[in-house]
DRENMI-548068 format. One line per 10 residues: number of its first residue (from 0); for each residue z, y, x of N, C-alpha, C. Coordinates in steps of 0.02 Angstrom, whole numbers, plus 50000, padded with zeros to 5 digits. Layout:
% residues N
NUM	Z:Y:X:Z:Y:X:Z:Y:X  ... .
***
This chain:
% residues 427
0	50543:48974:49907:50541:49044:49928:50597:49083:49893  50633:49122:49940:50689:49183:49897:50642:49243:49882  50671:49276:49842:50661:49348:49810:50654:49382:49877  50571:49400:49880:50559:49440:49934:50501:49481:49922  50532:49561:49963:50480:49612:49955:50438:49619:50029  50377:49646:50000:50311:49626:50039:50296:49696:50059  50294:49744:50114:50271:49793:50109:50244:49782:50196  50192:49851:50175:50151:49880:50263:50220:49907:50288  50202:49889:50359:50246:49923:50422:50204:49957:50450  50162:49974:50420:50113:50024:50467:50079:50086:50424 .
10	50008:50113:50446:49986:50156:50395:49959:50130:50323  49965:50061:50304:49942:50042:50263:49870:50013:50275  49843:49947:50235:49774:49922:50251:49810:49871:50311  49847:49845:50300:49866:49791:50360:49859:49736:50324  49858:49710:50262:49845:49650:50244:49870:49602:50197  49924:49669:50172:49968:49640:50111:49949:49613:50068  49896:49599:50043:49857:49588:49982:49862:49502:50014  49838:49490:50050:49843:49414:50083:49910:49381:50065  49949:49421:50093:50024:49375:50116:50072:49390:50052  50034:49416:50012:50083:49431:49935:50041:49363:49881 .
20	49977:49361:49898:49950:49295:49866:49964:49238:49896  49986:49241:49949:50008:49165:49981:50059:49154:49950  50109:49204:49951:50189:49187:49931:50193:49196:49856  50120:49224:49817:50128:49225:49766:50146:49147:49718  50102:49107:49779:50099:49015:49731:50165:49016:49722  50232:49024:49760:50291:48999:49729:50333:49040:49705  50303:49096:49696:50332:49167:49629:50321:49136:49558  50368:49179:49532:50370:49178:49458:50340:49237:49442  50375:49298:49466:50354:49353:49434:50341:49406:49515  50271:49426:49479:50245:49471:49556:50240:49537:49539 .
30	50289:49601:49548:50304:49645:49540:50259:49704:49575  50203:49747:49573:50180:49788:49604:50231:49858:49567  50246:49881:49619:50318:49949:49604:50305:49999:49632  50248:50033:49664:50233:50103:49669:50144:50112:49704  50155:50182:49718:50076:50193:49713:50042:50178:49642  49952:50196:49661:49917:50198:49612:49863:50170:49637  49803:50200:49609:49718:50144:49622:49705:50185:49677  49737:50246:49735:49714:50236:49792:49730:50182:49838  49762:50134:49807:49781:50067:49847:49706:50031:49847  49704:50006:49896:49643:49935:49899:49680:49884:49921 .
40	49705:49817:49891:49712:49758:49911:49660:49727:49888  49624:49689:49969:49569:49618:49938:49606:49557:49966  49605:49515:49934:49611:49451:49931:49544:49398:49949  49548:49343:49979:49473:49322:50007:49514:49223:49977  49510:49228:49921:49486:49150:49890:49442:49108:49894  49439:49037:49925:49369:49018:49917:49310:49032:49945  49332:49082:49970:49250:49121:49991:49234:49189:49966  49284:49173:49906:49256:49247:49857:49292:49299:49857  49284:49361:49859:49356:49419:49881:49334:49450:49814  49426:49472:49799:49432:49486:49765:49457:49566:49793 .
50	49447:49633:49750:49481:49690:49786:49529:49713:49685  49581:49731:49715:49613:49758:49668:49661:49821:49681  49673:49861:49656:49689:49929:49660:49750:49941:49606  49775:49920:49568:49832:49938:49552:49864:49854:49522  49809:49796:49498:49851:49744:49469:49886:49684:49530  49915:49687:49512:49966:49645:49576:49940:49587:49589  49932:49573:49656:49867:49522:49699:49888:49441:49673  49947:49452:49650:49958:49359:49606:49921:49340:49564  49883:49389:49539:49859:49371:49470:49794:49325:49478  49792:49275:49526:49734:49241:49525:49782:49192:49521 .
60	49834:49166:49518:49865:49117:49487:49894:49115:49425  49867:49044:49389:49891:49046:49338:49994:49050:49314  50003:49072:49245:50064:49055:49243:50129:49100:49275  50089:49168:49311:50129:49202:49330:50139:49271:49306  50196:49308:49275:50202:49351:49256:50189:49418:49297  50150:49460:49307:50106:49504:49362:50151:49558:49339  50172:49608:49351:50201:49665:49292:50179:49743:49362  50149:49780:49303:50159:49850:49353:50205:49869:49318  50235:49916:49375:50304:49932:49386:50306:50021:49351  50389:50033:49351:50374:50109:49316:50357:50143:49388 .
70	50361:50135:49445:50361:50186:49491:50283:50177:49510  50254:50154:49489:50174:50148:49500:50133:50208:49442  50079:50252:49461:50052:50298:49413:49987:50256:49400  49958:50271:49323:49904:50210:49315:49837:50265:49293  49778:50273:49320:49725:50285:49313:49699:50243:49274  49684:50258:49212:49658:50205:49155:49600:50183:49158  49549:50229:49172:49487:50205:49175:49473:50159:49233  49510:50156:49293:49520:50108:49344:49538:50055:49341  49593:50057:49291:49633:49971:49272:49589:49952:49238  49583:49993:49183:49531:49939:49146:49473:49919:49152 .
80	49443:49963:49196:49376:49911:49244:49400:49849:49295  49444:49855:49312:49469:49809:49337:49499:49751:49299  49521:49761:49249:49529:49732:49211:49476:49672:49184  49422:49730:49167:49340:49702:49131:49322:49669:49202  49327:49669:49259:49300:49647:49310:49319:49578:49323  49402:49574:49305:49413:49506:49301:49405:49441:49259  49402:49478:49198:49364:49439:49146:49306:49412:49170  49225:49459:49187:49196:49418:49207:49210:49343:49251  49264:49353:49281:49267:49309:49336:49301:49252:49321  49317:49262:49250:49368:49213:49217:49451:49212:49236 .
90	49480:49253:49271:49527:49282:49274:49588:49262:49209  49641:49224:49204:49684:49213:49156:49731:49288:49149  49710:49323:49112:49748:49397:49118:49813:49406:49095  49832:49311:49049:49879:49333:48989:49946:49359:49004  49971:49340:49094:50006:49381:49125:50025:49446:49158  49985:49474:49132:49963:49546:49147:50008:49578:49120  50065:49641:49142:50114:49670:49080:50115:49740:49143  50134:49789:49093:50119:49853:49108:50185:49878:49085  50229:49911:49138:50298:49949:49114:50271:50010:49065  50312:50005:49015:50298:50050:48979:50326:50131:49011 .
100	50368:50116:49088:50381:50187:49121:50368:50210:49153  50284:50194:49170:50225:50201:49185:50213:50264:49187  50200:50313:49255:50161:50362:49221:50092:50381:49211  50050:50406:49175:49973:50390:49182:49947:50454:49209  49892:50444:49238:49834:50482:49274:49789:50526:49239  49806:50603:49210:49767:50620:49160:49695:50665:49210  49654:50699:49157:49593:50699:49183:49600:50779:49230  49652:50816:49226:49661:50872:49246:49683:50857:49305  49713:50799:49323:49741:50780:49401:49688:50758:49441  49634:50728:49432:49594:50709:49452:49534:50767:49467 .
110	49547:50831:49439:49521:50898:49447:49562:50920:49500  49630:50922:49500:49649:50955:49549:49660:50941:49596  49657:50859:49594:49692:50831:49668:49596:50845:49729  49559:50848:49680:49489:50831:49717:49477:50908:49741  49495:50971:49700:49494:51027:49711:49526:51029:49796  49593:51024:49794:49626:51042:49840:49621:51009:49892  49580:50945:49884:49586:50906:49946:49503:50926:49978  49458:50967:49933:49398:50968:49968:49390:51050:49999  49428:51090:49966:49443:51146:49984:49486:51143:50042  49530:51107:50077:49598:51117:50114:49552:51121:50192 .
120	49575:51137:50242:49533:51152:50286:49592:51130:50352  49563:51091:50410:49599:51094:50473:49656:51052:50470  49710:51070:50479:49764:51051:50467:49789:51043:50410  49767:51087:50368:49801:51075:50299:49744:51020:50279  49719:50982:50298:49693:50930:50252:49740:50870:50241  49743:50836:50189:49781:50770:50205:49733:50706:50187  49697:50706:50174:49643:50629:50186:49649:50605:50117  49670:50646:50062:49696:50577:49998:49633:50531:49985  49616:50513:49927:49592:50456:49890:49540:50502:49842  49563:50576:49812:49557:50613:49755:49552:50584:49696 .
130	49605:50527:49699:49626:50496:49614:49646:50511:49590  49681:50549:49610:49749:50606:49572:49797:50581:49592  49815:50562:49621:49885:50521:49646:49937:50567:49662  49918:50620:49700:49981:50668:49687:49985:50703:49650  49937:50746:49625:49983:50791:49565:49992:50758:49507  49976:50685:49492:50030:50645:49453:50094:50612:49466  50103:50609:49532:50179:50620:49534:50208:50669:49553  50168:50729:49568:50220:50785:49556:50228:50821:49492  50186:50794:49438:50209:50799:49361:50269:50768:49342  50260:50708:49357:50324:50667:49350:50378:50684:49366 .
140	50388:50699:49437:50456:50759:49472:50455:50803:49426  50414:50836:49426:50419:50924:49377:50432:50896:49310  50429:50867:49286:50455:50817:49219:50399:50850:49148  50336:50854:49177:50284:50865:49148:50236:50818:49148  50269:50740:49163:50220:50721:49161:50222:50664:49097  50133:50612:49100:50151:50583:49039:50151:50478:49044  50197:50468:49003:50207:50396:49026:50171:50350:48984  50167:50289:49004:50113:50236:48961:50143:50248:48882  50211:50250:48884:50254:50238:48820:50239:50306:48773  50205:50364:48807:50188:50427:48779:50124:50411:48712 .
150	50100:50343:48758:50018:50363:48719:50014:50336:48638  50076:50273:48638:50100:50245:48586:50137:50285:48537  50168:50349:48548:50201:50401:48498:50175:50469:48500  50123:50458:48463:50075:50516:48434:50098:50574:48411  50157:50578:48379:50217:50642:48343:50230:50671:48434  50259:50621:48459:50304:50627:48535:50255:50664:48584  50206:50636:48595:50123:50653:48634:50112:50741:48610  50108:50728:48531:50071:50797:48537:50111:50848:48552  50193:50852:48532:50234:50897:48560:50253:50888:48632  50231:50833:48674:50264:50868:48738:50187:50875:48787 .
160	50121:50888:48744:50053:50948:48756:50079:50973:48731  50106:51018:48689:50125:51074:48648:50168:51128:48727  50180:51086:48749:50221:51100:48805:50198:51118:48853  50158:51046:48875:50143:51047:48942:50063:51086:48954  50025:51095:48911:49935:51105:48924:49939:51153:48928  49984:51216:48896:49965:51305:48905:49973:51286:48982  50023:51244:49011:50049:51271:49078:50005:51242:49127  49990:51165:49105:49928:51169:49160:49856:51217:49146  49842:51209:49092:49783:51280:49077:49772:51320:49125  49837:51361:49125:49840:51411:49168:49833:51383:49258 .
170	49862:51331:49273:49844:51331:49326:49786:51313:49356  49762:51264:49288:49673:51248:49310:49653:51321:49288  49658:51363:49271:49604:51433:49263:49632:51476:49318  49694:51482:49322:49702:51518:49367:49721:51539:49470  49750:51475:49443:49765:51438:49538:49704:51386:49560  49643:51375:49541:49596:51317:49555:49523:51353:49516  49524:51386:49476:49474:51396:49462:49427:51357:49408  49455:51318:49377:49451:51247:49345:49409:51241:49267  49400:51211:49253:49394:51201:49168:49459:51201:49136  49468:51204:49082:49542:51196:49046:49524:51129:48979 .
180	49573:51099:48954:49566:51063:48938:49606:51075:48839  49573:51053:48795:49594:51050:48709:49651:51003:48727  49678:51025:48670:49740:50969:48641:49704:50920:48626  49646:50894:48585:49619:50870:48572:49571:50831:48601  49547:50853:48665:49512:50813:48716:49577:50779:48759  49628:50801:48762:49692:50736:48783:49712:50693:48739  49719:50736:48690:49746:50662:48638:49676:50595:48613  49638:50630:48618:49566:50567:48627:49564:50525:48705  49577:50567:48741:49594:50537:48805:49644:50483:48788  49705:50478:48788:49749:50443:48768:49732:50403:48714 .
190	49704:50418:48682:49697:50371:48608:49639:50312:48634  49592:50334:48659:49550:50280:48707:49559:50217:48745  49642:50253:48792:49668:50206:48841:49717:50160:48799  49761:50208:48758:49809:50157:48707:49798:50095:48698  49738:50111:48662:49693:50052:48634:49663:50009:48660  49658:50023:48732:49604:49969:48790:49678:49940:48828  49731:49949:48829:49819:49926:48866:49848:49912:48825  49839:49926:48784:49892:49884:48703:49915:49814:48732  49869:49782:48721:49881:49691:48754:49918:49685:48796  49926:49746:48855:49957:49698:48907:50038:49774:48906 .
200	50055:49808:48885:50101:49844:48854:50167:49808:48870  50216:49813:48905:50272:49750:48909:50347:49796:48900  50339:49801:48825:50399:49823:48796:50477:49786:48802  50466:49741:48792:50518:49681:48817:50541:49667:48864  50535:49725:48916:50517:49700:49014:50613:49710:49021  50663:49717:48981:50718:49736:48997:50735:49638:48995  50734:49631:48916:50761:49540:48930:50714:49503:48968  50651:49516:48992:50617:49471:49034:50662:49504:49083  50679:49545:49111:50701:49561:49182:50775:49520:49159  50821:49523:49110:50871:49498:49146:50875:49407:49133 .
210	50832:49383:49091:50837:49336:49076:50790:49284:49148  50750:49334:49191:50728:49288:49262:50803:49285:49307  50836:49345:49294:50890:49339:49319:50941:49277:49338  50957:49293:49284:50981:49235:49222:50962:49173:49243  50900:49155:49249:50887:49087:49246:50853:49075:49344  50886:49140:49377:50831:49140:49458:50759:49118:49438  50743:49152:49411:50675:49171:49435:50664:49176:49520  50604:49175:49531:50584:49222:49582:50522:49266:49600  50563:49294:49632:50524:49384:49625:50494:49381:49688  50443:49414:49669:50394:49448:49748:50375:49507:49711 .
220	50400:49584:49775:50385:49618:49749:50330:49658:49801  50271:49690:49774:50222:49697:49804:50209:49779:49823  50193:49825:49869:50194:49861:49893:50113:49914:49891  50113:49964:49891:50062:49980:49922:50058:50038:49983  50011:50038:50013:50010:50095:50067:50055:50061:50120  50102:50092:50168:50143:50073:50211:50218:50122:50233  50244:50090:50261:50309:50146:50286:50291:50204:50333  50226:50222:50362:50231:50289:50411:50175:50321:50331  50181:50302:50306:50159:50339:50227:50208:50351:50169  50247:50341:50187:50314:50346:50127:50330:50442:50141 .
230	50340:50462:50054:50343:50527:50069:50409:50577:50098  50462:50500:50118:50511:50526:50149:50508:50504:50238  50491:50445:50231:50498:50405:50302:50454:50425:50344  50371:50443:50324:50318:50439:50334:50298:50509:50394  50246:50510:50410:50223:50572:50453:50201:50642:50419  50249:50655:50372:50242:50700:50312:50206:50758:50326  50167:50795:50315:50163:50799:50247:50108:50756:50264  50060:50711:50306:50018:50654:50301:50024:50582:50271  50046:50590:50211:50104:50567:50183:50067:50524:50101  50088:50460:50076:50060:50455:50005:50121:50513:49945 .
240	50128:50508:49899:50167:50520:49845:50235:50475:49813  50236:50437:49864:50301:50378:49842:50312:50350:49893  50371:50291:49872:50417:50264:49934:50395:50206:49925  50344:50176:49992:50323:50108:50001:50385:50066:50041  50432:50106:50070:50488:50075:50102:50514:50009:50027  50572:49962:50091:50578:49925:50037:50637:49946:49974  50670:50013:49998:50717:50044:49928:50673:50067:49870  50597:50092:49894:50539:50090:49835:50534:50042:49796  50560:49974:49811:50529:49923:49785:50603:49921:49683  50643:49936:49711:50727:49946:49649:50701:50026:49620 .
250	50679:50055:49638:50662:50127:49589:50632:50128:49558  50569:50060:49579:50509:50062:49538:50496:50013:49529  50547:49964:49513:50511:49885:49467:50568:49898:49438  50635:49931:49423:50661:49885:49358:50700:49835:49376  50710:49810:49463:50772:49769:49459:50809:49796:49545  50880:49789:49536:50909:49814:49576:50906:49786:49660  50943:49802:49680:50951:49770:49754:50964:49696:49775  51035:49702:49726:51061:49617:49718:51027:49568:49731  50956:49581:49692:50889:49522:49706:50876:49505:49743  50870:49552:49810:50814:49525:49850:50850:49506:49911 .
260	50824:49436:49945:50846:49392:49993:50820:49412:50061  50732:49432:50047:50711:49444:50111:50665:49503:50112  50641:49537:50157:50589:49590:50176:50545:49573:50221  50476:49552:50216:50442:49555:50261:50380:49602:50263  50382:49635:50326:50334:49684:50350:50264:49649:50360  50215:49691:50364:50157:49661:50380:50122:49722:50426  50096:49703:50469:50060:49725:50532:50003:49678:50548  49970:49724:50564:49907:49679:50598:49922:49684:50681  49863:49656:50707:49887:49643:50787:49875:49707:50806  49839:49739:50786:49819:49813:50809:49846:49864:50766 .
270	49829:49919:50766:49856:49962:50704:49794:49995:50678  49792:50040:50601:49730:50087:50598:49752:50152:50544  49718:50205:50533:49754:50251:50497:49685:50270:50441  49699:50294:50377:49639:50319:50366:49678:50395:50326  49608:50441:50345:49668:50519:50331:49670:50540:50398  49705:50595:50376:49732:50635:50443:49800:50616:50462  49826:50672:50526:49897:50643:50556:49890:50597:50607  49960:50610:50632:49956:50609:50701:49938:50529:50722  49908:50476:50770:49908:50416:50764:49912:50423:50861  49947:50396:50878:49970:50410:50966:49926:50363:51000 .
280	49893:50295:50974:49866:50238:50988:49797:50251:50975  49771:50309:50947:49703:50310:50935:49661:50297:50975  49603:50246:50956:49553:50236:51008:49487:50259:50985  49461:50309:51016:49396:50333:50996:49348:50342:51042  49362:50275:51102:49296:50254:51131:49252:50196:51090  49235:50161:51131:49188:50093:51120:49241:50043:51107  49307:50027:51122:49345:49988:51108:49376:49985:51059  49375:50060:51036:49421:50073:50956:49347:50049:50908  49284:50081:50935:49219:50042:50890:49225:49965:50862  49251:49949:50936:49233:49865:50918:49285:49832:50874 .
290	49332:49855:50881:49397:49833:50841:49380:49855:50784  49343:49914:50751:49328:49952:50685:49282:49872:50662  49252:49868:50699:49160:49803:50668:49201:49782:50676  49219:49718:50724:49243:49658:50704:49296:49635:50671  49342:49689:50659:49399:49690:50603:49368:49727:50518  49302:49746:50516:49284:49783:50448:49349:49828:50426  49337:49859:50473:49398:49910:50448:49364:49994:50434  49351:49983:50358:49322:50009:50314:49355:50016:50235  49404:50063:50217:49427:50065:50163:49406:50043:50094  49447:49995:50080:49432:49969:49996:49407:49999:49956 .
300	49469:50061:49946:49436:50127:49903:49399:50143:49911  49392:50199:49960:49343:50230:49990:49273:50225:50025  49291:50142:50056:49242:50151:50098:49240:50197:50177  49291:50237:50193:49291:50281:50262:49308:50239:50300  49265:50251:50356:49277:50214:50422:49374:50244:50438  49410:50169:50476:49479:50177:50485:49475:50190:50545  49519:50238:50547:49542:50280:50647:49572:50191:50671  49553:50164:50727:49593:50122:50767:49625:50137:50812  49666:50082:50830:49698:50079:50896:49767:50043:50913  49789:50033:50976:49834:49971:50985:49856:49955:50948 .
310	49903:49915:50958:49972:49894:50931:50019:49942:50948  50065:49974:50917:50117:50035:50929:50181:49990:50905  50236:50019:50963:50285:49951:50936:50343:49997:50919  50303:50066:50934:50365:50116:50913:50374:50147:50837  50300:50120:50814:50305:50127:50744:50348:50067:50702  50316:50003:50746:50343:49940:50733:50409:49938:50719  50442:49972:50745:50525:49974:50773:50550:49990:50704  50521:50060:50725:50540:50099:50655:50534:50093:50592  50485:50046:50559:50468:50008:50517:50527:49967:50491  50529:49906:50548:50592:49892:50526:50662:49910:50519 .
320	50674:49956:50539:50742:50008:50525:50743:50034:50453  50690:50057:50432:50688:50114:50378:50684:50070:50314  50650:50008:50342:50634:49961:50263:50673:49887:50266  50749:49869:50335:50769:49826:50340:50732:49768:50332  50694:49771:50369:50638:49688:50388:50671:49652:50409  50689:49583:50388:50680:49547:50409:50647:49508:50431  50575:49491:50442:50511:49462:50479:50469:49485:50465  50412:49477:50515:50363:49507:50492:50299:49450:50500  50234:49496:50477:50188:49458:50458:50111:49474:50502  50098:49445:50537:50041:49491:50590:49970:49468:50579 .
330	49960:49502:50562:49882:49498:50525:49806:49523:50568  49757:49469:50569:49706:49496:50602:49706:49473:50675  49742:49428:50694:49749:49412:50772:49694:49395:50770  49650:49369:50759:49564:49349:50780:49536:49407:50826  49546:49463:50779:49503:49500:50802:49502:49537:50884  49567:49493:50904:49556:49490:50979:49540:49437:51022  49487:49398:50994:49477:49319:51024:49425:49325:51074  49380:49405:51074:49318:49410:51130:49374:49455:51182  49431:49490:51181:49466:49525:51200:49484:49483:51268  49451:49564:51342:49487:49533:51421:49566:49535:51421 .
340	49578:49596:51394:49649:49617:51394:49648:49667:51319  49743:49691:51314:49754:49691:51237:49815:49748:51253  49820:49809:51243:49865:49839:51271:49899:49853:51202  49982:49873:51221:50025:49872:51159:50073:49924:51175  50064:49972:51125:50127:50033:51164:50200:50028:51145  50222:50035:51191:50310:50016:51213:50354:50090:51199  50296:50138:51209:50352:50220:51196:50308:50244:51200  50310:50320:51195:50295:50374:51192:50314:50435:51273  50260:50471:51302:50281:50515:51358:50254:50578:51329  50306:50655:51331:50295:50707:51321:50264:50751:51373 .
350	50188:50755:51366:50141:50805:51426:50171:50829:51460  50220:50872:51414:50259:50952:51437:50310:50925:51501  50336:50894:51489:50388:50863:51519:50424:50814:51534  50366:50754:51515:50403:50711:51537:50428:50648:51494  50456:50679:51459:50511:50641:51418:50483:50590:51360  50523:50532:51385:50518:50470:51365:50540:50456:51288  50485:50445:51224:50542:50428:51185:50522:50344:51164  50576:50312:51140:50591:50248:51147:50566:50227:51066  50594:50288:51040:50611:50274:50947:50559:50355:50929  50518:50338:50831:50487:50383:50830:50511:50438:50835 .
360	50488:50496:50856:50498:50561:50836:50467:50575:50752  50528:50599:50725:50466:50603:50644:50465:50678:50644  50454:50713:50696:50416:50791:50685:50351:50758:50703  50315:50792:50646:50244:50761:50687:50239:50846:50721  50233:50901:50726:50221:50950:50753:50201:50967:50839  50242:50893:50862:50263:50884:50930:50229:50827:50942  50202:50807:50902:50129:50736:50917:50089:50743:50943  50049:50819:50959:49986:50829:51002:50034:50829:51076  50083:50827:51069:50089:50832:51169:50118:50740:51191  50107:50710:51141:50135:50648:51138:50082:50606:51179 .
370	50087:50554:51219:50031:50486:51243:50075:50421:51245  50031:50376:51231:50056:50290:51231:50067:50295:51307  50142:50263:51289:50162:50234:51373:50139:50133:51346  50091:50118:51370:50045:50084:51367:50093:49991:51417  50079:49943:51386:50091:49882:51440:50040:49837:51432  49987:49813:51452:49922:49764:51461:49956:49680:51464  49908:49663:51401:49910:49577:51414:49822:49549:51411  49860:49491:51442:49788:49453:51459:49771:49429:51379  49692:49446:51382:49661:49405:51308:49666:49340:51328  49643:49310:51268:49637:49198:51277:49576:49181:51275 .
380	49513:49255:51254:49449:49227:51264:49446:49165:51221  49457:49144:51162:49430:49094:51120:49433:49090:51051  49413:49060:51008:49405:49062:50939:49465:49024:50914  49513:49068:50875:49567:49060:50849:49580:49045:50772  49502:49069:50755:49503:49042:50645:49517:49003:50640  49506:48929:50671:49527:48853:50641:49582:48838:50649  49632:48864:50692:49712:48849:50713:49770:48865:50654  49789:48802:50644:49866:48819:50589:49914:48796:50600  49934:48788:50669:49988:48773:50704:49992:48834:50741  50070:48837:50755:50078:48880:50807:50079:48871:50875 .
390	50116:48814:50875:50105:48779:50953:50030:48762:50962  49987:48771:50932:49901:48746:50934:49880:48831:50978  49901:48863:50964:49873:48941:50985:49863:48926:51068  49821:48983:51084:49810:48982:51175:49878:49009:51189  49903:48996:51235:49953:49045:51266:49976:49094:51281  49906:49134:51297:49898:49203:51298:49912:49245:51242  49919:49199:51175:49894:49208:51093:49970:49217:51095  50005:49159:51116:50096:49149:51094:50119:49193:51150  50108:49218:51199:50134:49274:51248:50136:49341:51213  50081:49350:51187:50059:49406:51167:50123:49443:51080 .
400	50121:49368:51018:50163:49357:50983:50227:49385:51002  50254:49348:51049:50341:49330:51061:50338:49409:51096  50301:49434:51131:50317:49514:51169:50347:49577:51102  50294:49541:51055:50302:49575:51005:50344:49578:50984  50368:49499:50964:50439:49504:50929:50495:49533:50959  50502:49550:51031:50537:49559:51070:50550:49625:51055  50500:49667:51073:50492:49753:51049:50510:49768:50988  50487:49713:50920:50513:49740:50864:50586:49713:50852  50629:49685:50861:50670:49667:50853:50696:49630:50793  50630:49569:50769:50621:49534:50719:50584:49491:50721 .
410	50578:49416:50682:50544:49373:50708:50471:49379:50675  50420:49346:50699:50357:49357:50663:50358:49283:50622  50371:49292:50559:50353:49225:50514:50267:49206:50486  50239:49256:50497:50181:49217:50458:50111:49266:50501  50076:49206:50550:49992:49245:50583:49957:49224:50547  49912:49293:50533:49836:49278:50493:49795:49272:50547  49759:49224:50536:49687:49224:50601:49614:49239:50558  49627:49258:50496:49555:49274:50469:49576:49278:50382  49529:49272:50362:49521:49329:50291:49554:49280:50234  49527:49199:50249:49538:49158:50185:49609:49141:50187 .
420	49632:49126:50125:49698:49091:50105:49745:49040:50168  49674:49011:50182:49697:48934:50233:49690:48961:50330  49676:49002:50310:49676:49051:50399:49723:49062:50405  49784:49045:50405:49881:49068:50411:49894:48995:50440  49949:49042:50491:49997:48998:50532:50048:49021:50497  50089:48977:50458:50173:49004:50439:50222:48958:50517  50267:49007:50516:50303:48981:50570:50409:48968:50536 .
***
């Protein structure tokens, strides 16, 4: 395997967590480089699923260096249950390493992000997680915010609260309505987590990074959320707090471009959104139901039922433009094996007038007058879990594939037909 980054081509929840542990067996080092614990990747080993939220989905193999990245924000009390979660399970953690340029998740973000997201009304809602995920990276922008490497310099810590707490104070008392928080109930905050991340702390991550170099290593770098969620690429402001594209992947692990050989997208056969914003493919009859059950498309985090609906090839397109894919990865084809027919949208038609678009529009403003210009394929009507050939598929299965690849303008390297490890066709 070459140095390759793993990200969603879609709204995220397509299946990355799978196809980053497959390719994890012949990684060295598995890089998770942005987002936070509103991510859910599960993994389905054995039988047994695993769900993880910020530690990078390799870590069920031994021998591999896992590292979160600086462009990732870390909710402490999250990792480290997750952490404690894997232990039970016997989990080898000793690869576990944490950029020290990390920024962390303090308890006032998690006040405000839940404030504003339960207060926001209509349109102004945006669907988050309420982990705090954004107003910890808009601390970070505003350069108020605080990094793993903060909690270790106690002199450093208390002067830049000296700084920063009058100013959030004021905005939890005065813009939110809030509690306010002691110098002293943060620096116990911090002094708590220090002490529970110490172990896995990866101060050294400069000569481990150039010395894999050095010796080719190989890298898989792991993603969360997807590209119509990136807070530049994405259907903004319906949007996460970072760049899941694959230039996210060099801002926020710590190694440059040079590295990486390949990009592969991941899509499922259908698409799904969770949140608000615009989704053109939405199905909210009995058909978008059935695709919800028989795909469990039900958020990791959360738990919220996921908006469904087709395959959109105009997101597809665009996906690969914005994050230079080279193949992609299509996940979930089962879940059209009771399926008469399977429709897949080719463009976009404007109510008002007409007009055809080929490629996305990224105003979403102009999305309510938008509809799928729609093309129908025949289902194969049969049970597709046991197949790991490609030439083994029904026809209807490889018609359906190759249309795809056609529209996206990239090859599909790797079908999931179901949840476990050994349910993949690599092609």
């Amino acid at each position: 395997m070459e140095n390759t980054i793993v990200i969603g081509a879609q709204w995220g929840d397509e299946g990355k967590a799978k196809i980053t542990d497959l390719l994890a067996r012949e990684a060295d080092i598995i890089v998770r480089y942005q987002g936070g614990c509103n991510a859910g990747h599960t993994v389905v080993n054995d039988g047994k699923t695993f769900k993880f939220h910020l530690i990078p989905s390799g870590i069920l193999y031994k021998n591999k260096l896992c590292f979160i990245g600086a462009g990732t924000v870390i909710y402490p009390s999250v990792l480290c249950q997750e952490i404690e979660d894997l232990k039970k399970d016997n989990i080898d953690l000793s690869g576990l390493k944490i950029s020290p340029l990390a920024s962390i998740t303090m308890p006032y973000h998690i006040d405000i992000d839940g404030y504003s997201e339960d207060t926001a009304k209509g349109s102004a809602k945006i669907g988050t997680t309420k982990k705090g995920i954004g107003p910890t990276y808009t601390d970070k922008v505003s350069r108020h915010g605080i990094k793993v490497q903060d909690l270790y310099d106690i002199d450093g810590l208390s002067k830049k609260l000296d700084n920063i707490l009058p100013l959030k104070n004021k905005e939890l008392a005065h813009v939110y309505g809030l509690k306010t928080y002691t110098k002293q109930e943060i620096l116990d905050y911090c002094k708590k987590y220090a002490d529970a991340l110490a172990p896995y702390i990866c101060n050294d991550w400069q000569e481990i990074f150039h010395n894999a170099i050095k010796n080719k290593s190989t890298i898989l770098f792991e993603g969360a959320q997807g590209v119509m969620l990136d807070v530049d690429w994405g259907t903004y402001p319906y949007v996460t707090s970072s760049n899941p594209v694959a230039g996210g992947a060099f801002t926020g692990s710590g190694f440059g471009p040079n590295v990486v050989n390949e990009v592969i997208g991941v899509s499922k056969a259908y698409i799904t959104r969770v949140g608000e914003g615009p989704f053109a493919t939405e199905l909210t009859d009995e058909v978008g139901e059935k695709i919800r059950n028989i795909g469990h498309e039900f958020g990791t985090t959360t738990g919220r039922p996921r908006r469904t609906g087709w395959f959109d090839a105009v997101v597809a397109k665009y996906g690969v433009l914005v994050s230079g894919l080279t193949s992609m990865a299509v996940t979930k084809l089962d879940v059209f094996d009771t399926f008469d027919e399977i429709k897949v949208c080719v463009a976009y038609k404007d109510k008002r007038d007409g007009k055809i678009f080929e490629y996305y529009p990224t105003n979403v403003n102009i999305h309510e007058f938008l509809e799928p210009v729609y093309e129908t394929h025949a289902g194969w009507k049969t049970d597709i879990t046991g197949i790991r050939k490609y030439e083994d598929l029904p026809e209807n299965a490889k018609k359906y594939l190759n249309r795809l690849e056609q529209l996206m303008g990239v090859k599909i390297s790797i079908i999931s037909v179901g949840p476990d490890r050994h349910q993949t066709i690599f092609r």
